[in-house]
C-alpha positions in Angstrom: 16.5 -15.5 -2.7 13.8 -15.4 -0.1 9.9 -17.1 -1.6 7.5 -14.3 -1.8 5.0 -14.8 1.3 1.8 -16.0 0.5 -1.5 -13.8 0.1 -2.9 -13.5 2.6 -6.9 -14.7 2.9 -8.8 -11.7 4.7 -12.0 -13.6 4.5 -11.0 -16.7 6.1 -9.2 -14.7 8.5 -12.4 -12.9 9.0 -14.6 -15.9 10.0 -12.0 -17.2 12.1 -12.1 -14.1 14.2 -13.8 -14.0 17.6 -14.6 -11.1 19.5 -13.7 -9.7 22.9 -15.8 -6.5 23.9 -15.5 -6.1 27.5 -14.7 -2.9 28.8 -10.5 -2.9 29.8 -10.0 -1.1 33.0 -7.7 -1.9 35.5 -5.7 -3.8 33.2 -7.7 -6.7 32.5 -10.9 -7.2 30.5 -14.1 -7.0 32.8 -17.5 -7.5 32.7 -19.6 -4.4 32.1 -21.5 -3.6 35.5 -25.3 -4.1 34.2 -24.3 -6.5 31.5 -25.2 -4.5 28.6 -24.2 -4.8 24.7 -24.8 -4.5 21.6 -24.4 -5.9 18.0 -21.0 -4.9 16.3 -22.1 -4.9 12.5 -19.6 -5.4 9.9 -20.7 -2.4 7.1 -19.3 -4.9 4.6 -22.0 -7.1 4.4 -24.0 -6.1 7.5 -23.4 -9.1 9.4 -22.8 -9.2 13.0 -19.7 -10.2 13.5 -19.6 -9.7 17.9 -21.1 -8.3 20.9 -19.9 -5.2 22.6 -20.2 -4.1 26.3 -22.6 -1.1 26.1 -20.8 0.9 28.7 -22.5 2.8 30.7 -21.9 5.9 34.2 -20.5 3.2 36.5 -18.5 1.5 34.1 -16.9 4.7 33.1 -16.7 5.7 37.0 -14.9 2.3 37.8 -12.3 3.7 34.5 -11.9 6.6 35.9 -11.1 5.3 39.7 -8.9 3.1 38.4 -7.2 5.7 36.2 -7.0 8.4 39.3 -5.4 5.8 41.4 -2.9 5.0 38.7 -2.4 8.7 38.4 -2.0 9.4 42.4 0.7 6.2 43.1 2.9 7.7 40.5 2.9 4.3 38.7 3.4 5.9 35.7 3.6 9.5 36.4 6.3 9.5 38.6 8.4 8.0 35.9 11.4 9.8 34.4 10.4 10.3 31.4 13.0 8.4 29.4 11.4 5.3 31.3 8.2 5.9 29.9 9.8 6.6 26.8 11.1 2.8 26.6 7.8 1.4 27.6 5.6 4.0 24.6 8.6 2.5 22.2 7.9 -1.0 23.2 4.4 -0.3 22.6 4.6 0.8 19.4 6.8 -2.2 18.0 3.8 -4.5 19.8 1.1 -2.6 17.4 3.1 -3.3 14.3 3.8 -6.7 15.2 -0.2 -7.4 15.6 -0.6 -5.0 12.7 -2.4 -7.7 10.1 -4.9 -8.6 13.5 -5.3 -5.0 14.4 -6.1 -4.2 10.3 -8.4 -6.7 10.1 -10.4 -5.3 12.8 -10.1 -2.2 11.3 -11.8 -3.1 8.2 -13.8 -5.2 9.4 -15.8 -3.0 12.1 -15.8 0.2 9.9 -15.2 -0.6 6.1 -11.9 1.0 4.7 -10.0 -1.3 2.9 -7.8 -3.2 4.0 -4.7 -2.3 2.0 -5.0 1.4 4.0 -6.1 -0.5 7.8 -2.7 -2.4 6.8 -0.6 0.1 5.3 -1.6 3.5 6.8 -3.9 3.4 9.7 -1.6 0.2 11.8 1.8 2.5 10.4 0.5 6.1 11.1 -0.7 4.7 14.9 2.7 3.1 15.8 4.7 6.0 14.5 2.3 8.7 16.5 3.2 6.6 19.8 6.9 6.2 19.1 7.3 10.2 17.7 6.0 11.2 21.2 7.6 8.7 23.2 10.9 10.1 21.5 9.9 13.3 22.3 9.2 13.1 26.2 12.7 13.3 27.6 13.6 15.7 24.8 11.4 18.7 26.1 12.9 20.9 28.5 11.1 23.5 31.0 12.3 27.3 31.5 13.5 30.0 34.0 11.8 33.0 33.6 14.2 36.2 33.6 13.1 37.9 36.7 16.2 39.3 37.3 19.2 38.6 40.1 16.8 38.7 43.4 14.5 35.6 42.2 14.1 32.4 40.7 11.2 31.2 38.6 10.8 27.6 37.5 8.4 27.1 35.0 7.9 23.2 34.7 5.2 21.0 32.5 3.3 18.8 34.9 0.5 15.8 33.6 -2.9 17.1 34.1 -4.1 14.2 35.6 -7.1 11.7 34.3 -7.7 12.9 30.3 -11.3 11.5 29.1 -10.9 10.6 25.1 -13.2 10.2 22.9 -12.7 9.4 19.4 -14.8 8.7 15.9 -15.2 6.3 13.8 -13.6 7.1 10.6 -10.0 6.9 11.9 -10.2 4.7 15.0 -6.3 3.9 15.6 -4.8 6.9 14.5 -7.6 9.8 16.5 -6.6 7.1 19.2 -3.2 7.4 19.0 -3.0 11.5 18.8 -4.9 11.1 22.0 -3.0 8.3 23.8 0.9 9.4 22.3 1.2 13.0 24.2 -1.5 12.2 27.0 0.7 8.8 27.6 4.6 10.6 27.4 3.6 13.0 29.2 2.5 11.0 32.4 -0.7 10.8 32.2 -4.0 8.4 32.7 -6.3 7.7 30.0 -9.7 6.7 29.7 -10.6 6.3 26.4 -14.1 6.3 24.5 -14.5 4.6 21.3 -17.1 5.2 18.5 -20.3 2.7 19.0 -19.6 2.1 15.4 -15.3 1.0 15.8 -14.8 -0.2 19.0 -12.5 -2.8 18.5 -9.3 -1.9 17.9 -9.0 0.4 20.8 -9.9 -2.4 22.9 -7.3 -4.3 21.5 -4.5 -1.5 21.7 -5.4 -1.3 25.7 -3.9 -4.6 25.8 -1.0 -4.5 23.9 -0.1 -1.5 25.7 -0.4 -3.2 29.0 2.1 -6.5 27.2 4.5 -3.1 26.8 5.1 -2.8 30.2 2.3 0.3 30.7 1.2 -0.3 34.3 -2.1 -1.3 35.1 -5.2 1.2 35.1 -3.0 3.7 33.4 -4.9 3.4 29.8 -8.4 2.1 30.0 -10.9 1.8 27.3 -14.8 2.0 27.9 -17.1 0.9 24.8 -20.1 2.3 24.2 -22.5 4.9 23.0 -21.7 8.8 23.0 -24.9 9.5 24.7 -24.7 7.0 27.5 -20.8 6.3 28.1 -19.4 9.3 25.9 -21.2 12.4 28.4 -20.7 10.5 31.8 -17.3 10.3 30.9 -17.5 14.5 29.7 -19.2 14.9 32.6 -17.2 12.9 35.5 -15.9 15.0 37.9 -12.7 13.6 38.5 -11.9 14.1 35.0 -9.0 16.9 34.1 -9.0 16.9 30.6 -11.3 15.6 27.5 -9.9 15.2 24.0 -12.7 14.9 21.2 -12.4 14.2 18.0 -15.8 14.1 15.8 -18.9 16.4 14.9 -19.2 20.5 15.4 -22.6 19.1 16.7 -21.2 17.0 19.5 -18.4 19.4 20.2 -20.3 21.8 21.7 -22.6 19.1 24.1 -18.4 18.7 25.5 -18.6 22.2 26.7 -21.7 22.1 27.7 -20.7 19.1 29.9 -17.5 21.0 31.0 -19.5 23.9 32.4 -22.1 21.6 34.1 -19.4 19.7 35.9 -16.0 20.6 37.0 -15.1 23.2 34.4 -12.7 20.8 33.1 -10.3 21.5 30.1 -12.2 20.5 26.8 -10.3 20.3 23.3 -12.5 19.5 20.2 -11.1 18.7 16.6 -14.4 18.9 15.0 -15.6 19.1 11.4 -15.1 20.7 8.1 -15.4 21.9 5.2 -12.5 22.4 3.1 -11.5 24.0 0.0 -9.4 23.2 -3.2 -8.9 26.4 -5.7 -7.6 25.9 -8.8 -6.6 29.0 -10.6 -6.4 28.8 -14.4 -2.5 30.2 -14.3 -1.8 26.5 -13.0 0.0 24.7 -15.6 -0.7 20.9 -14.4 -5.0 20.6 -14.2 -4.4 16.7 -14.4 -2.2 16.7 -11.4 -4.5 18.5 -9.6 -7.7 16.8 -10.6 -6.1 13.5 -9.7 -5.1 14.9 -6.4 -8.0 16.3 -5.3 -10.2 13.2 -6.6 -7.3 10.9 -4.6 -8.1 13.2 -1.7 -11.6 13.3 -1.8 -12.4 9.6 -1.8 -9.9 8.1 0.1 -11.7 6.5 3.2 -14.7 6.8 1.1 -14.8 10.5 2.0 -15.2 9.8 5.6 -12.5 12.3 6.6 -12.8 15.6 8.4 -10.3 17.3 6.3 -11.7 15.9 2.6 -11.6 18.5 0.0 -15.4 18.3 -0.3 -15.6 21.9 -1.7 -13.4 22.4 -5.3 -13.5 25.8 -6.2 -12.2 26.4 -10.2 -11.8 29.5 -12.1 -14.6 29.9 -14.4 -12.1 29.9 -17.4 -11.1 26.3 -17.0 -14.0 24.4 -15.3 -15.4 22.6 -17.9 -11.8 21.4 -18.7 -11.3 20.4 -15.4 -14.8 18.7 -14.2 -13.9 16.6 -17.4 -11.0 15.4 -15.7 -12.4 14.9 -12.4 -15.0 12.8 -14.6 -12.1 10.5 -16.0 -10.8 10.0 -12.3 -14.1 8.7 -10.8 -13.9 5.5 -12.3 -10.4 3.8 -10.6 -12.7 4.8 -7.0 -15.6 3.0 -7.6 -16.5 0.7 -4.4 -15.5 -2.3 -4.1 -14.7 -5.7 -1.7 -12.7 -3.8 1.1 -11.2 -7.3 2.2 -9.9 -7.5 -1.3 -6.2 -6.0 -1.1 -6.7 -4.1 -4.6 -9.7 -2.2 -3.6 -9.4 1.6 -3.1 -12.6 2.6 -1.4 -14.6 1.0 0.4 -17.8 0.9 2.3 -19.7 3.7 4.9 -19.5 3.0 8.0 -23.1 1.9 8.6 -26.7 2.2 7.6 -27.6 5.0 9.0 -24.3 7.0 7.1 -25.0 5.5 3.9 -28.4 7.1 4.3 -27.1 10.5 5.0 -24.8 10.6 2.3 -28.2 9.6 0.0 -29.8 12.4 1.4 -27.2 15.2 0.5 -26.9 13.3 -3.4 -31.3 13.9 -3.5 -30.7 17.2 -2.2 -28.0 17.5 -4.9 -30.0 17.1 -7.0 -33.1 18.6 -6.5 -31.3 21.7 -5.5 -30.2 21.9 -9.4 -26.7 20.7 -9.2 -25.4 18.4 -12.2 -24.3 15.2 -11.4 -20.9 14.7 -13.0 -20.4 11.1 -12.0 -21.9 8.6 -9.8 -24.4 9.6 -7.2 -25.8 6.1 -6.9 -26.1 3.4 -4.1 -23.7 0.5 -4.8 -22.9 -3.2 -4.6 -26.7 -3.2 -2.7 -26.3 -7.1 -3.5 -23.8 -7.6 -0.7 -25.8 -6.4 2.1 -23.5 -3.8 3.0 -23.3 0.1 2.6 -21.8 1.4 -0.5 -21.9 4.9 -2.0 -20.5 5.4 -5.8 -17.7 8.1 -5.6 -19.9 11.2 -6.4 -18.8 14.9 -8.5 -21.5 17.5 -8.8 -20.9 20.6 -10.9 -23.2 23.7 -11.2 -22.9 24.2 -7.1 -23.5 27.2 -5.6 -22.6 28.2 -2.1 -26.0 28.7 -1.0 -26.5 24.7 -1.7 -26.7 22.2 1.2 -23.7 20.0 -0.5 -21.9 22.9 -0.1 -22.4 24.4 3.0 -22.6 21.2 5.2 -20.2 18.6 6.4 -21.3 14.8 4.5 -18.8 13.0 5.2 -18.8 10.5 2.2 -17.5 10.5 -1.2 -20.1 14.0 -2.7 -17.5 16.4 -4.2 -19.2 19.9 -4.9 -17.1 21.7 -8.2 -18.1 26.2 -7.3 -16.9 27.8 -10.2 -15.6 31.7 -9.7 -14.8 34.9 -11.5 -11.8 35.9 -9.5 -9.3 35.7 -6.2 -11.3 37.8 -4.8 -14.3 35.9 -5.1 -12.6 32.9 -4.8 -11.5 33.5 -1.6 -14.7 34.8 -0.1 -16.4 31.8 -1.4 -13.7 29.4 0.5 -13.7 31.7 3.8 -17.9 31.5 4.1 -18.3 28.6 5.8 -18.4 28.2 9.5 -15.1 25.3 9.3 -11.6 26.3 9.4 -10.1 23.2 8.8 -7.9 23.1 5.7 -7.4 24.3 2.5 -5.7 23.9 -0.8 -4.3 26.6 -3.3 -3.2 25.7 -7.4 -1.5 28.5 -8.8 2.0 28.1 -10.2 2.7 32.0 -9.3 4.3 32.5 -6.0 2.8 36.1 -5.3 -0.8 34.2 -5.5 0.2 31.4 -3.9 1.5 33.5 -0.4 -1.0 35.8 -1.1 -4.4 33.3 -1.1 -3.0 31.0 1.6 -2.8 34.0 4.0 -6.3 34.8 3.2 -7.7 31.4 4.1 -9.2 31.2 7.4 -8.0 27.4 7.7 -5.4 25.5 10.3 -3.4 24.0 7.6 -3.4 25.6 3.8 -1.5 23.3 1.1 0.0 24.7 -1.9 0.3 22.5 -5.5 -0.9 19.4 -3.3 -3.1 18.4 -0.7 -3.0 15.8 2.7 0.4 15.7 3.1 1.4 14.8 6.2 4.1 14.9 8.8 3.7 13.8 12.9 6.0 17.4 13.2 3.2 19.6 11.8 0.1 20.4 13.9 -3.7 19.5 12.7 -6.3 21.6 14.2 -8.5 24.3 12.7 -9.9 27.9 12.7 -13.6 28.6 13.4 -16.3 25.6 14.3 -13.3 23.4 13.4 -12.4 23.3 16.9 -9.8 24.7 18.6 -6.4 23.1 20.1 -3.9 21.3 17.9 -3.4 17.7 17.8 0.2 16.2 16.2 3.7 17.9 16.5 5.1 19.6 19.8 2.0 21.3 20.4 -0.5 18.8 21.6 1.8 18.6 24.6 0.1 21.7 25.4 -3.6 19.8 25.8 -1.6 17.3 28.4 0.1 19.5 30.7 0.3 21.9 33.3 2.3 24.7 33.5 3.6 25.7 37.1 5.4 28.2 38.0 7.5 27.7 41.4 9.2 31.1 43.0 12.2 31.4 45.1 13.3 34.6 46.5 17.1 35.0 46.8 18.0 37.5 49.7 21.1 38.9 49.3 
């Protein structure tokens, strides 16, 4: 028998770790052009543990030059596509072979812990890259029927140059949806990271570029979304911007699209989502633990967290009791530590927005069911206990806005009807969730949902097959599955008469 690997020591791992972050453009790691940076603070502690080029219009010009002349030479797009298929597989088996470096970095610069940067965020990235580079040369165009006297080919072409901007919360994987269908399908990519997680996607850059990706096809600009972030929406050599991140931001992208070259612009934006338990559900545990699991995992830094818990009146006290019992196993703690379940917010300035919605909570005349405190202050770094608040109506703040930390808001109704209208009147679509153990009610609420993705008897599961996108200010487009091919591409149609 094999000897069980030794633990591994994040912390000393952590101090050994030095920092690299230059823009990566062109295929090498540059200087930024006015020299630029600033502080990359670690939300565990609130040390700084690098410097980052603060990117600014002519570093992101110099990406997208370099990416437009990848793009024109047919480096890369010019490739069959079971060529770039190899190369996108090769890349994913270098991200799981740097996956403990690429974790650590993870954690590090945003403050999940490390068991998920290890586990789900390093496995989820390198499976999104090798699911579309799997699915390239599997995807075939059409002939329209136009009949005997003509010939129409409809073909997918790349767009061209595709901006990318992602957040914070997820920096691998909102990445990787990007990169994985943009990438297969021929493409050049200049990515934008959060200010707040730059550092793995500087890193990926490079380990694409040890795949075998050719030089300027995938470039990475650091920096802040006002600065780096809108030259980049607003370059006019740009075909394409994926965003991922706030309703807020989201519309400043189409803004910029309709100040400069009316460029394509698909946002996957905020939300607000819903979890209704009906009392004809025969498992309230089950779905108290799952929504609980749900809601504070990634400390509630997720766009799709099941923030809003609507129970039927009959069985709410029953079930905020349970919720009650489930805060405890979530309370904060060391996110280097491999046992820790939630960690810390991503940086001062969060921790003191979520504080803010918990006061207004509060004085708003919501009961706090469990936590609602500041935690672990002693450490320097920015904590938030995992927070239930009963009594909520829908006119509250907690319920109506987007906090993005661990504040679960429990709406008691009287009916479906209710229930429903309730879930529907917010201005997100994102997802839902629906606990009834009859089918009729099951088919019948998840139709009425206004939300991209409605789960039954669960919630977050989770497949690179099945599209994620929402209805409403949730954005529009799909990332995942088939579909985001559709972001990527071009369709053109090419006509040939056939005389007789």
């Amino acid at each position: 028998m094999s000897a069980t690997p030794p633990a591994i020591d994040w912390h000393a791992r952590a101090r050994a770790l030095t920092i690299d972050g230059r823009p990566f453009i062109g295929g090498r790691r540059v200087d930024s052009v006015d020299g630029q940076s600033f502080e990359c603070i670690s939300p565990i502690d609130g040390r700084v543990i690098g410097s980052v080029a603060r990117g600014q219009a002519a570093d992101i010009d110099a990406a997208v030059r370099s990416a437009r002349a990848a793009f024109e030479d047919g480096r890369w797009s010019q490739r069959a596509p079971a060529a770039r298929k190899r190369v996108l597989l090769n890349f994913a088996e270098k991200i799981l072979a740097a996956k403990e470096e690429l974790a650590l970095l993870e954690t590090l610069d945003m403050g999940k812990p490390i068991q998920y940067s290890l586990g789900v965020d390093v496995a989820s990235t390198a499976r999104c890259i090798a699911w579309y580079a799997e699915a390239v040369d599997k995807i075939y165009d059409e002939i329209a029927p136009t009949g005997p006297n003509a010939l129409a080919l409809i073909q997918r072409e790349p767009m061209g140059v595709i901006g990318a901007i992602v957040p914070w919360n997820y920096p691998m994987i909102m990445s990787a949806w990007k990169l994985g269908p943009a990438l297969a399908a021929g493409n050049s990519v200049v990515l934008k990271p959060s200010e707040k997680s730059p550092l793995t996607a500087l890193r990926l850059a490079e380990l694409a570029l040890e795949a075998g990706l050719p030089e300027g096809v995938f470039n990475v600009v650091p920096g802040f979304g006002h600065e780096a972030g809108e030259a980049l929406a607003l370059h006019m050599d740009v075909d394409a911007i994926g965003f991922t991140g706030s309703t807020r931001v989201g519309r400043k992208m189409l803004d910029y699209a309709g100040r400069s070259n009316l460029k394509r612009v698909y946002n996957e934006l905020g939300g607000k989502s819903a979890f209704l338990v009906f009392p004809d559900f025969d498992d309230l545990k089950r779905a108290a633990a799952t929504v609980a699991g749900s809601m504070f995992f990634n400390q509630g830094e997720s766009c799709n967290a099941p923030s809003r818990v609507l129970v039927h009146e009959s069985i709410a006290d029953e079930f905020v009791a349970l919720l009650a019992a489930e805060a405890p196993q979530y309370q904060a703690g060391d996110p280097l530590n491999p046992k820790t379940v939630m960690g810390a917010l991503v940086d001062e300035g969060q921790l003191r927005t979520v504080m803010g919605y918990i006061d207004s909570g509060r004085s708003e005349g919501a009961r706090v069911v469990a936590g609602a405190e500041q935690a672990r202050i002693d450490t320097g770094g920015y904590f938030v206990q995992p927070t239930i608040f009963d009594g909520v109506t829908p006119e509250m703040k907690i319920a109506r806005e987007e906090i993005f930390g661990p504040v679960m808001s429990v709406l008691r109704f009287k009916d479906e009807a209710e229930a429903v209208s309730i879930a529907n009147n917010s201005p997100y679509g994102l997802q839902a969730s629906v606990w009834s153990s009859h089918i009729d009610r099951a088919h019948r609420v998840a139709r009425a949902l206004r939300a991209g993705t409605v789960h039954v008897n669960q919630y977050d599961e989770d497949d690179m097959t099945v599209p994620f996108g929402g209805y409403k200010q949730s954005g529009n487009g799909r990332d995942k599955s088939l579909h985001a091919f559709d972001k990527y591409t071009e369709l053109k149609t090419t006509w040939l008469r056939i005389n007789k």
